[in-house]
C-alpha positions in Angstrom: 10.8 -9.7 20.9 9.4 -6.8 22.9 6.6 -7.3 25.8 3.6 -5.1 25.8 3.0 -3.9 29.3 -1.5 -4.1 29.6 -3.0 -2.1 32.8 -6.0 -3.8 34.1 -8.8 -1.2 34.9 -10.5 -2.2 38.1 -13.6 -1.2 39.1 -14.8 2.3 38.3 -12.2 3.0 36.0 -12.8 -0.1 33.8 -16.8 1.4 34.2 -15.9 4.6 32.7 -14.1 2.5 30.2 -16.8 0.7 28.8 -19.2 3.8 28.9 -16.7 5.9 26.8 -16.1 2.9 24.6 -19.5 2.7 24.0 -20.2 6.4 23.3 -17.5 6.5 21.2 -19.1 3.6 19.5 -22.3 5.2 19.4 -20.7 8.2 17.6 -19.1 6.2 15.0 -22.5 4.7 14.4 -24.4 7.1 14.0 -23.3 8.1 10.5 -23.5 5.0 9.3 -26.0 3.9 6.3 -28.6 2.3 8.3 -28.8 4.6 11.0 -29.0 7.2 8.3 -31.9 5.6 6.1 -33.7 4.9 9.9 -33.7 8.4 11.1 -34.7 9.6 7.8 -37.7 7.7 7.4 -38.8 8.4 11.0 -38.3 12.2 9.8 -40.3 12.3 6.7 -43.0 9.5 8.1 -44.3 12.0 10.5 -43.5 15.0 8.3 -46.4 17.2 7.3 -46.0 19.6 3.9 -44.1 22.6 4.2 -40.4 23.7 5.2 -37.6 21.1 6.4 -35.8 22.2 9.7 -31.5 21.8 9.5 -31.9 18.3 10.7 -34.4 16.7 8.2 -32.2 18.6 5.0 -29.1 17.0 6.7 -31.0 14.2 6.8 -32.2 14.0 3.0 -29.0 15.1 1.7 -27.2 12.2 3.0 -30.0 9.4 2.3 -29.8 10.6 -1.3 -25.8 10.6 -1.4 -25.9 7.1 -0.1 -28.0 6.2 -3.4 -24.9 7.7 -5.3 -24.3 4.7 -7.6 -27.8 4.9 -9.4 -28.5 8.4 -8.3 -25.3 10.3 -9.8 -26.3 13.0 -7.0 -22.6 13.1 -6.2 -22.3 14.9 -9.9 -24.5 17.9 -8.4 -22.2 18.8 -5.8 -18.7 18.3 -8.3 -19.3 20.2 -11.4 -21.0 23.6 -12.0 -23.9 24.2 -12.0 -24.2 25.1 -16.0 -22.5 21.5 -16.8 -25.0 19.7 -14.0 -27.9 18.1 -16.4 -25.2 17.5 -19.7 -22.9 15.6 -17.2 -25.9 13.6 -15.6 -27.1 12.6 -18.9 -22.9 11.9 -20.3 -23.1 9.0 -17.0 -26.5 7.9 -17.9 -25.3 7.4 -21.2 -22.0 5.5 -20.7 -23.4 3.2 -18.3 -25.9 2.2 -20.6 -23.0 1.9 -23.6 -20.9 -0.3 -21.4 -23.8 -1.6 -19.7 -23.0 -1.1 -16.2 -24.1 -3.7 -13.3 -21.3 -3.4 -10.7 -20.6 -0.7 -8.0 -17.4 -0.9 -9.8 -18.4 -0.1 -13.3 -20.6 2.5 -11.8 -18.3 4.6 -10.6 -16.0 4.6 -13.3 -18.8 6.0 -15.4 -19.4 8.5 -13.2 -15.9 9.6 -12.9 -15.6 9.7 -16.1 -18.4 12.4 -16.6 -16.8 14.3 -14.2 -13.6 14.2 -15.1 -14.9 15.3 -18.8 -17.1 18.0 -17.0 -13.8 19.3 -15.8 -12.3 19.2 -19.2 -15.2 21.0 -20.5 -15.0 23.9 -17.4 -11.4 24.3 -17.9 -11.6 24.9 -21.2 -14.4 27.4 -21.2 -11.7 28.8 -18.7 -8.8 28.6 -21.0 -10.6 29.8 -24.2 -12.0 33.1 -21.9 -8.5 33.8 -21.1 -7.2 33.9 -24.3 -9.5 36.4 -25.4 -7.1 39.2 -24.3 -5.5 41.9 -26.2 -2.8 41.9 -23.1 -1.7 39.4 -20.9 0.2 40.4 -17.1 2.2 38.3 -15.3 -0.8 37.0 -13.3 -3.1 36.2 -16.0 0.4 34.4 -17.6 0.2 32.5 -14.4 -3.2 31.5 -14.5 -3.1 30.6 -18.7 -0.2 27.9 -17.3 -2.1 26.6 -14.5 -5.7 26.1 -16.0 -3.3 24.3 -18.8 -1.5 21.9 -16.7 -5.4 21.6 -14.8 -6.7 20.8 -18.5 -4.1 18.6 -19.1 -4.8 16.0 -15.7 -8.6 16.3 -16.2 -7.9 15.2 -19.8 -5.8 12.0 -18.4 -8.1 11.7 -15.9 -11.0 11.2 -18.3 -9.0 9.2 -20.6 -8.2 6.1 -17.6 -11.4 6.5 -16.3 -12.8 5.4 -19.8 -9.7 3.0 -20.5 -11.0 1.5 -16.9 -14.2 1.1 -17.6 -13.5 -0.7 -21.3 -10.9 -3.1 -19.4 -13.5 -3.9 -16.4 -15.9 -4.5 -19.2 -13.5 -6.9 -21.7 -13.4 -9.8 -21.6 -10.7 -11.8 -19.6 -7.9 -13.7 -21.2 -7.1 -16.7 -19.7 -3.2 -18.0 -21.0 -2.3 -21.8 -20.1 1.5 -22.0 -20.7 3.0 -25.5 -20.2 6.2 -25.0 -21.3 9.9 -24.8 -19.3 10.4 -21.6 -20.8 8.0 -19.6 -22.3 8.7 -16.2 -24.1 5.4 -13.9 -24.7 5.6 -10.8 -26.7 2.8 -8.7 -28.5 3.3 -9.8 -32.3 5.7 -12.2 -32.7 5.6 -15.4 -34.1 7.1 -18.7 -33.9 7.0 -21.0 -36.3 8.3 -24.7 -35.7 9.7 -26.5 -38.6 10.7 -29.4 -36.2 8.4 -31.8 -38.2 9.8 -30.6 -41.8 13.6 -31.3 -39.9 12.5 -35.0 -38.8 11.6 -35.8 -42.5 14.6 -35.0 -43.7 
């Protein structure tokens, strides 16, 4: 077993310590949600109409991020800008068809939508591509990548929406009292002990 060898700060040092410990604390706290939602409504209490400064934007931005889950402001900043409202209205729409409560459930909805926004982008991307009378080397290069791209966002969309149907079924609960127990999907057993013992 190896000993640790601890310095003891004494007197200024261990002062300068604590204040950088605390600063650093400070920092690391300052992000966080309710210092976020507190600045933010000091900002906009005392705001009058007009422009924001950098500050109170910064500010806004990150209150409404926080909201994410029952926002889906996350899906403005992820997908373009043509796909934006159809996306936000695909996660409105398969939270309410696999009724959604949890943080969990949530998010898989809204990756889901944004992994199918992806899909959808990619193969605007692919179909443009293929539009050509001649292809180069590069544009052989990109056909290949976008594919293999199409390809994960297609996977990705198809787990996020196997997810979301598993956190949403039902759970099986399996008592086995047995020695030794064998479980397979379709098989049978049939026990013909009791036609044996009448015999």
């Amino acid at each position: 077993m190896s000993s640790m060898k601890v310095k003891k700060l004494k007197g200024s040092n261990a002062k300068n310590y604590v204040e950088v410990m605390d600063q650093i604390g400070d920092l690391m706290l300052e992000g966080g949600p309710e210092n976020i939602l507190k600045e933010f409504s000091k900002v906009f209490k005392g705001q009058q109409s007009g422009e924001l400064d950098d500050q109170s934007r910064l500010l806004a931005s990150q209150a409404i991020l926080m909201a994410n889950l029952d926002n889906q402001a996350i899906l403005l900043h992820v997908t373009v800008k043509a796909l934006r409202p159809f996306l936000m209205r695909f996660s409105s729409d398969l939270r309410e068809e696999y009724q959604c409560q949890t943080a969990s459930e949530k998010a898989m909805a809204q990756a889901a939508a944004e992994a199918y926004g992806r899909v959808m982008r990619l193969s605007m991307d692919l179909n443009n591509n293929l539009s050509r009378e001649e292809y180069s080397d590069l544009s052989l290069l990109r056909l290949k990548l976008v594919g293999k791209e199409l390809d994960r966002a297609e996977r990705h969309f198809l787990t996020a929406i196997q997810t979301l149907k598993q956190l949403k079924s039902p759970q099986m609960n399996v008592k086995v009292s047995a020695t030794n127990a064998f479980i397979s999907e379709a098989q049978q057993f049939n026990n013909n002990q009791h036609e044996k013992d009448k015999q």
